[in-house]
C-alpha atoms as one frame of an Amber mdcrd trajectory, in Angstrom:
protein
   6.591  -5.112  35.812   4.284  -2.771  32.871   5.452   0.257  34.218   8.272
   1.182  36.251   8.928   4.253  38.331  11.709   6.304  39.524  12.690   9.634
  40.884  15.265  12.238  39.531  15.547  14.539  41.816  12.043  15.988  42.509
  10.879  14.919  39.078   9.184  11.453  38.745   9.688   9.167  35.526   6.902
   6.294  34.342   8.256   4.365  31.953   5.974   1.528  29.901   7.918  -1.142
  29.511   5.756  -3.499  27.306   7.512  -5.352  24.607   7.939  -5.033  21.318
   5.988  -1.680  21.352   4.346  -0.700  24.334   1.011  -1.620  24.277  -1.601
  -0.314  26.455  -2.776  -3.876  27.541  -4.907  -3.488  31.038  -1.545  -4.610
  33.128  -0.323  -1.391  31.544  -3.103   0.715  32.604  -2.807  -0.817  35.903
   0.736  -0.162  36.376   0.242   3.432  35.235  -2.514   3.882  37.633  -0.584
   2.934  40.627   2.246   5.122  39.495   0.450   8.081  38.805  -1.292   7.940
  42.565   1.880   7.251  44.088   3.538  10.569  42.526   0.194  12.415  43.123
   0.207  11.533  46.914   4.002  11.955  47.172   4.545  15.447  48.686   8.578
  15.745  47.351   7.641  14.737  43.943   6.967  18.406  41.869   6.431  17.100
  37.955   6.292  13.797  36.088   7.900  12.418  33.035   5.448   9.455  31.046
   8.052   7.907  29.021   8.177   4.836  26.866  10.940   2.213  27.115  13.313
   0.772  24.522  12.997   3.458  22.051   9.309   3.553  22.510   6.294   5.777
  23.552   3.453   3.454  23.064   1.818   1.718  19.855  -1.263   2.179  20.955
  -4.270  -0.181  22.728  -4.328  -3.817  23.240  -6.048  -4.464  19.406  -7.517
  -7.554  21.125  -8.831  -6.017  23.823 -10.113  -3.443  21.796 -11.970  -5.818
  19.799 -13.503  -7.546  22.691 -14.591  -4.796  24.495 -12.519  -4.825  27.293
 -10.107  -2.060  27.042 -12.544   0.222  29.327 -12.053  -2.050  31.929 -11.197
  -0.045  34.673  -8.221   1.380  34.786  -9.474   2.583  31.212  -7.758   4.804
  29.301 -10.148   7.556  29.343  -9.834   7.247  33.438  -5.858   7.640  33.010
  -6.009  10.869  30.868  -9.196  12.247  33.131  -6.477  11.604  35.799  -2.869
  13.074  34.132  -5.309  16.639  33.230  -6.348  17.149  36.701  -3.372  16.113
  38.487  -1.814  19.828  40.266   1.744  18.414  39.591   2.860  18.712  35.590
   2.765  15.931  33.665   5.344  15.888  30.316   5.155  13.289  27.500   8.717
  12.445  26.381   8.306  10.726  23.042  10.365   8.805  20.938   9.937   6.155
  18.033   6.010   4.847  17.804   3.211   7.093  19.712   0.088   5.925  17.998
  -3.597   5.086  18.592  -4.316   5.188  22.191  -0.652   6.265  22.686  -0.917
   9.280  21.190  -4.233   9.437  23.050  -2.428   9.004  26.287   0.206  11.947
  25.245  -2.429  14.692  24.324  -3.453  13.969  28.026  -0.205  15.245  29.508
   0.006  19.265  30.410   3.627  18.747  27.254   5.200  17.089  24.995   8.564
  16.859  23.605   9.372  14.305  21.008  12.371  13.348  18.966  11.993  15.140
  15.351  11.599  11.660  13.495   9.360  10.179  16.124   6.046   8.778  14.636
   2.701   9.715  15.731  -0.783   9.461  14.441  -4.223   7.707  14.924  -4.197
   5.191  12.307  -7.558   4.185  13.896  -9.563   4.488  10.984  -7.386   1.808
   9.247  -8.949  -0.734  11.139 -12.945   0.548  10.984 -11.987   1.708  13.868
 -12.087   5.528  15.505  -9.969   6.963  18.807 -12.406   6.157  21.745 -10.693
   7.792  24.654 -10.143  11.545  23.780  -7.909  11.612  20.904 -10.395  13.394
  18.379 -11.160  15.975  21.083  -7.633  16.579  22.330  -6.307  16.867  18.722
  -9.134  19.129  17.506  -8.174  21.430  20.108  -4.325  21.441  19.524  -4.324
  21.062  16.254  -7.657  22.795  14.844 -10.139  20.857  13.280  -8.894  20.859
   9.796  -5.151  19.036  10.768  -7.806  16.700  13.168 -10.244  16.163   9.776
  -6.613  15.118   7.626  -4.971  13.019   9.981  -8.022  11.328  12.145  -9.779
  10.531   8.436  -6.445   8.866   6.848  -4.943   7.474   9.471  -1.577   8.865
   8.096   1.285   9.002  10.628   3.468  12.168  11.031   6.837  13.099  12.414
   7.700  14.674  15.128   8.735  17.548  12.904   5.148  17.943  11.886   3.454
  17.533  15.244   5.588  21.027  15.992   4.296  22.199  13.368   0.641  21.281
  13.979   1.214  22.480  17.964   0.741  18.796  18.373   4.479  18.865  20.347
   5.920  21.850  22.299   9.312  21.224  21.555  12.142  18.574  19.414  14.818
  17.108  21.150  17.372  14.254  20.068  17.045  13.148  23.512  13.263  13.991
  24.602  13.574  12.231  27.916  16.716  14.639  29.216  14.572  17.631  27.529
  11.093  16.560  29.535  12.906  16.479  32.574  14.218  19.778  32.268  10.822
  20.635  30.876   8.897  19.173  33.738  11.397  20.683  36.606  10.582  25.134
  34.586   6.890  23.885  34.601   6.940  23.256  38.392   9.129  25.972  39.149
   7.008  28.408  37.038   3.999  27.726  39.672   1.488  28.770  36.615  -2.221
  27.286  35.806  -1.289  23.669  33.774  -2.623  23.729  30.233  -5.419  20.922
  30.258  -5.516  19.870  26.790  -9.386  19.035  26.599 -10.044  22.439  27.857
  -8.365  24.727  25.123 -10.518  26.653  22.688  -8.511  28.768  20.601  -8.286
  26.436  17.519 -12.008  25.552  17.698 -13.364  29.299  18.149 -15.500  30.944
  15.093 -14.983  27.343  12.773 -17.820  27.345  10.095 -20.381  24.184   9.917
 -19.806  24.175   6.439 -16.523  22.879   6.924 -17.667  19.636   8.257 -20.175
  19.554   5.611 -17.617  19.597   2.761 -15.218  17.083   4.408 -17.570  14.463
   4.156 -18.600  15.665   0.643 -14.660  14.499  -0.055 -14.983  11.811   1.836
 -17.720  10.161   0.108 -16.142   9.033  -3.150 -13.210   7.203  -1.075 -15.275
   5.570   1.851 -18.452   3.893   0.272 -19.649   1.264   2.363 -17.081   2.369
   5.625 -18.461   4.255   9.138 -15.296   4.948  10.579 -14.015   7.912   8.335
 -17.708   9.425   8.821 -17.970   9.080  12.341 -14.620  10.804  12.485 -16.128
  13.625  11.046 -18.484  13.411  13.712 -16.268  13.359  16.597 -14.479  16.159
  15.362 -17.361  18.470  14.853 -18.534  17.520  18.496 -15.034  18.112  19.269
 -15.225  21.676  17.487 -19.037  22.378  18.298 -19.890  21.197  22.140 -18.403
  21.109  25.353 -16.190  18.213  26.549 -17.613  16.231  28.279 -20.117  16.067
  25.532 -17.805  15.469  22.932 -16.080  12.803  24.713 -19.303  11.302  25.013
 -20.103  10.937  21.403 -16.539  10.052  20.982 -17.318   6.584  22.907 -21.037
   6.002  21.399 -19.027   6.328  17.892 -16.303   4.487  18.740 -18.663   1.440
  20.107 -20.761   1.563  16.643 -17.347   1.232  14.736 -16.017  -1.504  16.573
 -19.361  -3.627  16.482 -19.579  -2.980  12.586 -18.623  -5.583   9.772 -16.557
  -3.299   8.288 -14.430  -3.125  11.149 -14.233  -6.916  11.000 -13.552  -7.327
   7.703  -9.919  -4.967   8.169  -9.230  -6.692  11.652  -9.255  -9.863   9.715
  -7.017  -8.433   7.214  -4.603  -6.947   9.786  -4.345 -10.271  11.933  -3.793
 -12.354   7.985  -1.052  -9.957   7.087   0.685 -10.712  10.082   0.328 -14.478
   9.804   1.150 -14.169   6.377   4.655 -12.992   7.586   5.281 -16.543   8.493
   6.163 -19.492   6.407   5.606 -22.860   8.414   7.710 -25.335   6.918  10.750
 -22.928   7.213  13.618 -24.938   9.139  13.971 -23.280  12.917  17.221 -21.094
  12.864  16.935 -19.959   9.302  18.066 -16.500   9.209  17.606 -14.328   6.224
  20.387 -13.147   4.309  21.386  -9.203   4.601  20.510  -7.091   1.433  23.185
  -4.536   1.342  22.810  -3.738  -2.490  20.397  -4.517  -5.134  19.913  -4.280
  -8.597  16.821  -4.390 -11.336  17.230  -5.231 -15.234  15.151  -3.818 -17.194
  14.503   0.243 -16.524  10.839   0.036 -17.958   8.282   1.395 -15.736   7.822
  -1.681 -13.506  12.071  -2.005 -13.138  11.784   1.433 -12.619   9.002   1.438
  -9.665  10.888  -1.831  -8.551  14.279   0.647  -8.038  12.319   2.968  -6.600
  11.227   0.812  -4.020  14.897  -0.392  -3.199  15.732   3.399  -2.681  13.332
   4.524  -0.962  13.813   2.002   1.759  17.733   3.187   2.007  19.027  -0.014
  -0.227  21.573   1.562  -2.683  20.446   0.121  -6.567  21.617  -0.365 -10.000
  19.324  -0.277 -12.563  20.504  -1.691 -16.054  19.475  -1.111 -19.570  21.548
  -2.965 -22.347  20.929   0.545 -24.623  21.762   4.144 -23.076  19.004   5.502
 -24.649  16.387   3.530 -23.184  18.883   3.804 -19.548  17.884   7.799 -20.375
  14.161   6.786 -20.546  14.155   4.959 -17.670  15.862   7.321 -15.502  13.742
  10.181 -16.647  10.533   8.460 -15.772  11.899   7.964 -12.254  13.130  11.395
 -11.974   9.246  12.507 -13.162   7.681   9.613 -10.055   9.783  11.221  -7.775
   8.398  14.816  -8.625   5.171  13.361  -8.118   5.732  11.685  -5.265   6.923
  15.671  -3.684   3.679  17.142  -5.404   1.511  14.889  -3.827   2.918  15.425
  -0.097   4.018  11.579   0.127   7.882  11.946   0.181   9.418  15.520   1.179
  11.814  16.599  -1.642  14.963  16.064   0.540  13.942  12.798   1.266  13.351
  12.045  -2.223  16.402  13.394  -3.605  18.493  11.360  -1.024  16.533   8.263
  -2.329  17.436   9.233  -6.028  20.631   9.132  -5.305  21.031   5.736  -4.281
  20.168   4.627  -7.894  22.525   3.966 -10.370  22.518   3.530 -14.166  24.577
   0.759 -15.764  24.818  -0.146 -19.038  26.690  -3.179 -18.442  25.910  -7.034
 -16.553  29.378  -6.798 -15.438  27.715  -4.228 -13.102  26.074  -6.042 -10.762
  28.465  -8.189  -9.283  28.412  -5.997  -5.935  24.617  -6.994  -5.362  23.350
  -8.927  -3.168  19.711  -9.381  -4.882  19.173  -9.080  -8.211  15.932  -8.177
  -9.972  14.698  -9.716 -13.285  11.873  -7.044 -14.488  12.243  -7.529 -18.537
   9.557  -8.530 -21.091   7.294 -11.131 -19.837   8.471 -14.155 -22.090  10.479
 -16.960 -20.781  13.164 -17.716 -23.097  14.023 -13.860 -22.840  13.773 -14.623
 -18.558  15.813 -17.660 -19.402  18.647 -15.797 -21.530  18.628 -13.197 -18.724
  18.967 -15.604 -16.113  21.993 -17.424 -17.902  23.761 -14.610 -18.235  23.208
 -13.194 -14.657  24.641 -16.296 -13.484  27.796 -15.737 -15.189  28.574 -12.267
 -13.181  26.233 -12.269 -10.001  28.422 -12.493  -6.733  28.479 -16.294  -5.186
  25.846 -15.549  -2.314  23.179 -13.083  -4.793  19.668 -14.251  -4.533  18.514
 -13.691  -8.258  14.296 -12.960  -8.381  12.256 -12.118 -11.259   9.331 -10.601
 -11.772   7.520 -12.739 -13.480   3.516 -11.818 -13.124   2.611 -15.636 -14.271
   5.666 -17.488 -16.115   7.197 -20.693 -14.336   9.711 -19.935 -11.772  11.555
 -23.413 -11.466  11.892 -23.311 -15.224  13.727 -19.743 -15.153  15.810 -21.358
 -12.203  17.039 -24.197 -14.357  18.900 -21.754 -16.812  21.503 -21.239 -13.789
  23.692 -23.150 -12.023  22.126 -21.811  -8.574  18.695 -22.811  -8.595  18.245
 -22.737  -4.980  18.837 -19.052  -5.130  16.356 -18.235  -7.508  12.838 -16.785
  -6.569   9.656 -15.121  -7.817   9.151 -11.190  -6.279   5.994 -10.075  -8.006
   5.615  -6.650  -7.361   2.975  -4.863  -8.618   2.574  -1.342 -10.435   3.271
   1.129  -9.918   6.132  -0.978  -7.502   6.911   2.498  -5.885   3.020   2.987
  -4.841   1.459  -0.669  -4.178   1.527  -2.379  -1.131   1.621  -5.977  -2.063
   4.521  -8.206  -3.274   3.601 -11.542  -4.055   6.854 -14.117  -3.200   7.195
 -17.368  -5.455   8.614 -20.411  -3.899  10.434 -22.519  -6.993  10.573 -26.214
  -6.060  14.854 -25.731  -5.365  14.263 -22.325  -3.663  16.294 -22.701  -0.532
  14.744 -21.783   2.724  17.620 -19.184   3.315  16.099 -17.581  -0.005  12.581
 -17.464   1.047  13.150 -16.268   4.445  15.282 -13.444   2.873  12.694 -11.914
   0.253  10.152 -12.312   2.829  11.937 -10.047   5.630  13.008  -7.521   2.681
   9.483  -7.315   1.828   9.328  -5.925   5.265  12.016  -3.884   5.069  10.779
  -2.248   1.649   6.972  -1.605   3.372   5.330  -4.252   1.620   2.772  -6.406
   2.307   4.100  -9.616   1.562   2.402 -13.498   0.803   4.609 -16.580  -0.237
   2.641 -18.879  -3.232   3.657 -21.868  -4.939   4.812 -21.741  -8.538   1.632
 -22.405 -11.040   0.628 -20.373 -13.638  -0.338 -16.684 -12.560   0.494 -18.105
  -8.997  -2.201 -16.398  -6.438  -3.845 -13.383  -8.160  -3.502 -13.814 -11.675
  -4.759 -17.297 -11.868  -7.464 -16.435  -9.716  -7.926 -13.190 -12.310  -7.839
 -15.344 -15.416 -12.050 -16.692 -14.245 -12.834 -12.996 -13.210 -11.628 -11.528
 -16.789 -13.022 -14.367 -19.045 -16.537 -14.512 -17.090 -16.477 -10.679 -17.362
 -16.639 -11.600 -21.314 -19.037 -14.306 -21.201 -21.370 -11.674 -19.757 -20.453
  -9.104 -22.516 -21.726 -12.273 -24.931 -24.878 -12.702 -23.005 -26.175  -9.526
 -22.821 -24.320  -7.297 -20.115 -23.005  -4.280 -21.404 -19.700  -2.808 -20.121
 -20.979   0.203 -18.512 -23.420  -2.416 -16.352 -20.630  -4.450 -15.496 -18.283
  -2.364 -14.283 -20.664  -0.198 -12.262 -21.705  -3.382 -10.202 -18.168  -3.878
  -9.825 -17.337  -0.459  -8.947 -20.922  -0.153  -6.650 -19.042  -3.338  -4.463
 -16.394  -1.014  -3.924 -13.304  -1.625  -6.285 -12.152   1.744  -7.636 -12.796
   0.211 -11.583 -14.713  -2.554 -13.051 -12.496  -5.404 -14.912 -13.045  -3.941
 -18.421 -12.090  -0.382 -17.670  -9.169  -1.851 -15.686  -8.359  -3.240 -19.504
  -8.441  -0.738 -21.185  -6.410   1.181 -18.188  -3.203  -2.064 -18.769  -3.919
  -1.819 -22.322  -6.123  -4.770 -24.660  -2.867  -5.649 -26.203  -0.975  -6.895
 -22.891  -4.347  -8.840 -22.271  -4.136 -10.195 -25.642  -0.828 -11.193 -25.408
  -0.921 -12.562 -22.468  -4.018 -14.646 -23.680  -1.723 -15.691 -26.341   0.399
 -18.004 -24.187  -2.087 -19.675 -22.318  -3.494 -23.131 -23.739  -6.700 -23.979
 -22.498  -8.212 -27.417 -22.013 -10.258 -28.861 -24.840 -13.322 -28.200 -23.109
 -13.142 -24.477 -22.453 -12.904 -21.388 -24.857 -12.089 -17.731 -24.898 -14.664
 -15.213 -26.136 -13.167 -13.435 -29.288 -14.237  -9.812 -28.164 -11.276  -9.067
 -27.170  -9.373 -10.629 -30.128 -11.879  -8.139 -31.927 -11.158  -5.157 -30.299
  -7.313  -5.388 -30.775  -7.802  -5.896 -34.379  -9.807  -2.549 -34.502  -7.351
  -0.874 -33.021  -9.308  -0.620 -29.422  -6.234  -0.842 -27.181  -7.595   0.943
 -24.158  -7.004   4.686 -23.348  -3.881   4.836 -24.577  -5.246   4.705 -28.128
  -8.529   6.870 -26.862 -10.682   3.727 -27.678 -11.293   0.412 -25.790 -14.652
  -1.294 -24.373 -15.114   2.608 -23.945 -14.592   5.595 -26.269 -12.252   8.375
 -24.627 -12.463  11.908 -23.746  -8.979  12.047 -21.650  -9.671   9.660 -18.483
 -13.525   9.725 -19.208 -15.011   6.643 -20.321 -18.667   6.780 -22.474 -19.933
   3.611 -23.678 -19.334   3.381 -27.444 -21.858   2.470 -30.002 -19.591   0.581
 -32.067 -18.181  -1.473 -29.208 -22.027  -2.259 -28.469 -22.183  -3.520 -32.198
 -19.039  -5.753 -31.950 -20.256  -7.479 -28.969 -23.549  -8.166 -30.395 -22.182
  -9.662 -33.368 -19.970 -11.966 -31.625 -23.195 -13.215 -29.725 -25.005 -13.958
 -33.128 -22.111 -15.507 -34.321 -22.166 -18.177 -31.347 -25.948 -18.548 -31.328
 -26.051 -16.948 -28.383 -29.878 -14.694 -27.402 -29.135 -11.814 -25.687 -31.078
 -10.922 -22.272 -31.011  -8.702 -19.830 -28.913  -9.180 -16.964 -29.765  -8.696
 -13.388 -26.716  -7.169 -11.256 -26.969  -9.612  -9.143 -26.302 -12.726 -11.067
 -23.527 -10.093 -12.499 -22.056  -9.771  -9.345 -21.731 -13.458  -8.234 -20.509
 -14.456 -11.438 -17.880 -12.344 -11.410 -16.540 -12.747  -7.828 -17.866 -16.236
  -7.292 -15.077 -17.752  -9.357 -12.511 -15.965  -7.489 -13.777 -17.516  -4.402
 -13.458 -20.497  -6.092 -10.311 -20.629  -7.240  -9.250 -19.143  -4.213 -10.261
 -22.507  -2.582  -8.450 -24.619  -5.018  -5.407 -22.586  -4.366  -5.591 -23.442
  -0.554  -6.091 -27.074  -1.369  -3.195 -27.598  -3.726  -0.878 -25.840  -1.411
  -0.187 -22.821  -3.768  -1.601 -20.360  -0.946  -0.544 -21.263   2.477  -3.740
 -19.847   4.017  -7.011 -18.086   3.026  -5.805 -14.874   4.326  -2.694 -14.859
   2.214  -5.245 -14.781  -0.815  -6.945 -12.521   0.693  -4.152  -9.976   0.952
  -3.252 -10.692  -2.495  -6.958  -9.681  -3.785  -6.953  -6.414  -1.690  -3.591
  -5.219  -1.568  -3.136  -6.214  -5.413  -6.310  -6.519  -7.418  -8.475  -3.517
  -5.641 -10.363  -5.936  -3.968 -12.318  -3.679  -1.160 -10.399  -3.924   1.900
 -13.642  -3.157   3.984 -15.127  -6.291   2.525 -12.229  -8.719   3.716 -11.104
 -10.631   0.800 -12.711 -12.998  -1.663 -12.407 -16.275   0.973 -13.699 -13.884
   4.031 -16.588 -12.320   1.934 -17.439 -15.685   0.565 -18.277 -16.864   3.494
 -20.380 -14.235   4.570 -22.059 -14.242   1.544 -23.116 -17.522   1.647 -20.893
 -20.561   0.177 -23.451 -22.623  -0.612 -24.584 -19.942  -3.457 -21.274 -20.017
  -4.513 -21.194 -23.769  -5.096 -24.525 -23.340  -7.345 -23.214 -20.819  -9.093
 -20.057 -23.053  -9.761 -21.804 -25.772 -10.926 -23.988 -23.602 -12.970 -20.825
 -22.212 -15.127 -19.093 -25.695 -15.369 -21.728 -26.944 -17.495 -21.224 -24.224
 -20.103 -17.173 -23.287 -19.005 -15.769 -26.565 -18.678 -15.026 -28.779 -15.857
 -12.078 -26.448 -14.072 -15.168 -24.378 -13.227 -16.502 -26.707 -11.063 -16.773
 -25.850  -7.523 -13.613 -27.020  -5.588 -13.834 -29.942  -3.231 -12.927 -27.431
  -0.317 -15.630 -24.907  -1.440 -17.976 -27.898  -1.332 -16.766 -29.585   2.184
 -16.554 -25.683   4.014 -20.119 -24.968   2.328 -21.474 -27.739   4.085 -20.463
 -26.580   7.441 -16.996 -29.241   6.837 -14.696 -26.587   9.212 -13.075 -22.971
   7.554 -10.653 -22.834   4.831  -7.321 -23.808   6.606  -8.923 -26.398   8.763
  -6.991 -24.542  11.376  -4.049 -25.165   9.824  -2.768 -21.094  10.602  -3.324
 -21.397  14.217  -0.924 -24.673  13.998   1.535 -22.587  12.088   0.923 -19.587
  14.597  -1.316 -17.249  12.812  -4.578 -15.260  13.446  -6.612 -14.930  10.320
  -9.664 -15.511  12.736 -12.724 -13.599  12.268 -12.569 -11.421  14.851
């Protein structure tokens, strides 16, 4: 049974009872349907409760339905909240723990609400390409006015219960918000009065300038190239503002249909389907439980061990963070002192929250330190006898049962394991920075890491809100070997005749927020260099010396105000003598300059990472094509409308992909050439994983 009902006294209680969280699936709407008539035709019952079981108001729709167009299937949710607003008996929303998306929806419906303060709510709609389709952009508009509606409907941000009072979202807080609706529920009946219908209030929307619309999506525009969903938002929440009901609901579906058939909203319903596959490892033993993370620790107070104990906090995991020298301990607790001011300026932790997360991290000076943690974090220079000495001497004073990770963006894992006696405890956590701020964590498997050890760092990226993907150990694992092609064909072009400006505006016009050369001189020309430094190639390949050249001028990036750019604070202008260097280095190598067509800019640059993205699949490294897909968005700025490298690849076309492969491995050398899967799923040889996620139970379908 969906929904179950039951009377207390003259008040009746639905509760959804839909595991894990509620779901509006049709056997829900059904079962609230029934409920709802029998209560409307049942002369003793006065009020009704909707209430969510197991510590749960509702999630939202049925994503699958949704997507297939069934959800307004009769019952549909619109029908339900038609039905709750013109019921003559109150109807009171008791909500605790998740009330999102079309459960939210379903709450604005009811006559009140009471919610527990650190209950969740929002309409992360937009996330998906998706918008509210049954009412929510109305009913919020009108609660909340149409500027909290333009914030929260646009984002997709979720906010507490303590904020939906203050919004007029909630009418009231209550630890328990079931015993308060009930008592709720029982005044509104005895008070006999007109019900509030929530689609019929006007106050908030009264006298509200056009112009405010106007300069919402002026905002918007910067942030959404290439999406509908936070635009049609917009929409809905004028009509909302500007027309009558039944109007605005109207529009509300129309826009809500043209976001679900779009490719955008494909592309991050792909994305949300991989990231839940990517949760699982396959060849994990059944029964393996992860190990509990109590307390953590981080060497190395830099700003990447820093962000990395930041993280722990934040996620209530009490940290040590250790620097060998107190004066560099200082540093490193200042600059987390100064991310957690900005974290309370920009409105994305609340300064009591943020000082209670502070407090869980301590400064040590000393390895003898960390013997109370359970995990320990490796987040020094990236060189690997310094990884190595750290490693040795971590082994010496970690407790029996630590799991000891580094950080490593690229170095080999399994050779960092063999400087301790516990190799099957050691793993890669590549977070990325700011650690604090991105989503992604990339997990390396070492060939002794035990499966107690990789189920562990996978559930505690979980636990610490990341997004995370298990690769195999290679150099620069996932995204930084598949970043070593984009970076060195982004150079190639330089040599050829591309200039910077033209290749990161056809970067930036796909819809990453910078183009690879301004993203180097962002990370700094020296890192790349030195990086560079430590990589042998094969005989047959080369790096281009420009960027050999502009670290011997002095062109480190904006931190030394000149790079492939000159300057002016953040502003980048192109740079005469940059434009000099480059052509130099092309006379040098016999090379005649031309002029470049975006689009042959474009594939080359993302072609390879399609590429390699194959090979990565086929050697095992990635488990699945939307694990490197989450790595390129969540880490590398790929755009998450777009999908991914593998899922815009194949849209694009992989047989242009393939020429353009065999194109640069004539002049690149032969680890250019086009992968044998690239080849075999370009000529129509199955998808990436040859199915091999659905085996393992995952979705990374194209939905």
């Amino acid at each position: 049974m969906s929904v179950s009902y039951r009377l207390v006294g003259d008040v009746g209680i639905l509760t959804v009872e839909n595991p894990p969280v509620n779901a509006l699936g049709h056997a829900v709407r059904a079962g609230l349907l029934g409920a709802l008539g029998r209560a409307r035709d049942d002369v003793t019952v006065r009020a009704l409760v909707l209430h969510g079981g197991a510590g749960t108001f509702s999630a939202g729709a049925d994503l699958h339905e949704v997507i297939a167009g069934t959800a307004r299937e009769a019952p549909s949710a619109a029908e339900l909240e038609s039905l709750i607003e013109g019921l003559a008996k109150p109807v009171v929303a008791a909500i605790e723990g998740a009330c999102l998306g079309g459960g939210l929806e379903l709450a604005l419906a009811c006559h009140a609400r009471i919610a527990s303060p650190g209950a969740t709510l929002g309409l992360p709609e937009v996330k998906l390409g998706l918008i509210p389709g049954s009412g929510g952009t109305l009913r919020l508009t009108r609660l909340a006015g149409p500027e909290a509606a333009l914030e929260a409907i646009t984002s997709g941000a979720p906010f507490t219960g303590q904020r939906a009072l203050e919004l007029g979202v909630v009418d009231g807080l209550a630890a328990e918000p079931l015993a308060a609706a009930l008592e709720a529920a029982a005044a509104l009946a005895r008070a006999d009065a007109p019900l509030r219908v929530t689609s019929e209030l006007t106050a908030r929307t009264a006298r509200v300038s056009p112009e405010l619309f106007a300069a919402f999506r002026a905002k918007l525009a910067a942030r959404t190239r290439g999406q509908i969903a936070p635009l049609r938002a917009v929409d809905a929440i004028e009509a909302a503002t500007m027309r009558p009901a039944p109007e605005a609901l109207r529009l509300e579906r129309e826009y809500a249909d043209e976001c679900r058939d779009s490719a955008p909203r494909r592309a991050l319903t792909h994305l949300f389907f991989a990231e839940r596959a990517a949760r699982r490892v396959p060849d994990l033993p059944p029964g393996v439980t992860p190990r509990p993370i109590e307390r953590a620790a981080v060497i190395g107070a830099g700003t990447m061990g820093g962000g990395i104990a930041m993280t722990f906090a934040n996620a209530g995991i009490p940290v040590a963070l250790l620097e060998l020298s107190g004066e560099a301990l200082a540093r490193g607790l200042a600059l987390v002192d100064k991310n957690y001011q900005a974290s309370v300026a920009r409105g994305s932790l609340d300064a009591a929250r943020a000082a209670e997360a502070r407090a869980r991290i301590t400064g040590v000076t000393d390895y003898a330190a960390l013997g109370q943690a359970d995990l320990i974090v490796e987040a020094v220079y990236e060189d690997l006898e310094v990884k190595r000495e750290v490693f040795a001497r971590l082994d010496r004073v970690a407790a029996p049962q630590a799991i000891l990770a580094t950080n490593t963006s690229s170095l080999d894992v399994d050779a960092i394991a063999a400087a301790t006696a516990r190799p099957a405890q050691v793993v890669g956590t590549h977070f990325f920075s700011p650690a604090h701020v991105m989503r992604l964590m990339e997990n390396v498997r070492g060939r002794a890491s035990s499966p107690e050890t990789l189920a562990t760092v996978m559930a505690l990226a979980r636990r610490l809100g990341k997004v995370a993907v298990l690769a195999g150990n290679c150099d620069g694992f996932i995204g930084n070997r598949m970043l070593m092609y984009y970076g060195a064909e982004a150079e190639f072009l330089l040599e050829e005749g591309a200039t910077p400006a033209q290749i990161d505006r056809v970067i930036e016009e796909f819809g990453f927020a910078m183009g690879p050369l301004a993203v180097r001189d962002l990370a700094g020309n020296d890192v790349g260099f030195a990086i560079r430094k430590r990589r042998r190639l094969p005989a047959d390949e080369r790096w281009s010396p420009i960027l050999e050249r502009l670290v011997g001028a002095g062109r480190l990036g904006q931190k030394s105000g000149r790079g492939y750019y000159r300057y002016e604070g953040r502003r980048r202008l192109p740079d005469p003598e940059v434009s000099a260097l480059i052509e130099a280095v092309s006379r040098e190598l016999g090379i005649t300059r031309r002029d470049i067509p975006d689009e042959e800019i474009l594939a080359r640059l993302l072609h390879p990472l399609v590429n390699e993205g194959a090979r990565l699949i086929e050697e095992g490294i990635a488990q699945r094509s939307g694990d490197v897909d989450l790595v390129y968005v969540y880490g590398y700025g790929f755009p998450a409308w777009r999908g991914g490298p593998m899922y815009w690849g194949r849209r694009a076309g992989l047989q242009a992909v393939v020429e353009t492969m065999r194109g640069l491995s004539a002049t690149h050398g032969a680890r250019w050439r086009p992968a044998a899967l690239l080849e075999r799923v370009a000529a129509g040889g199955g998808g990436w994983d040859n199915d091999a996620s659905a085996a393992a139970g995952g979705a990374t379908a194209d939905h």
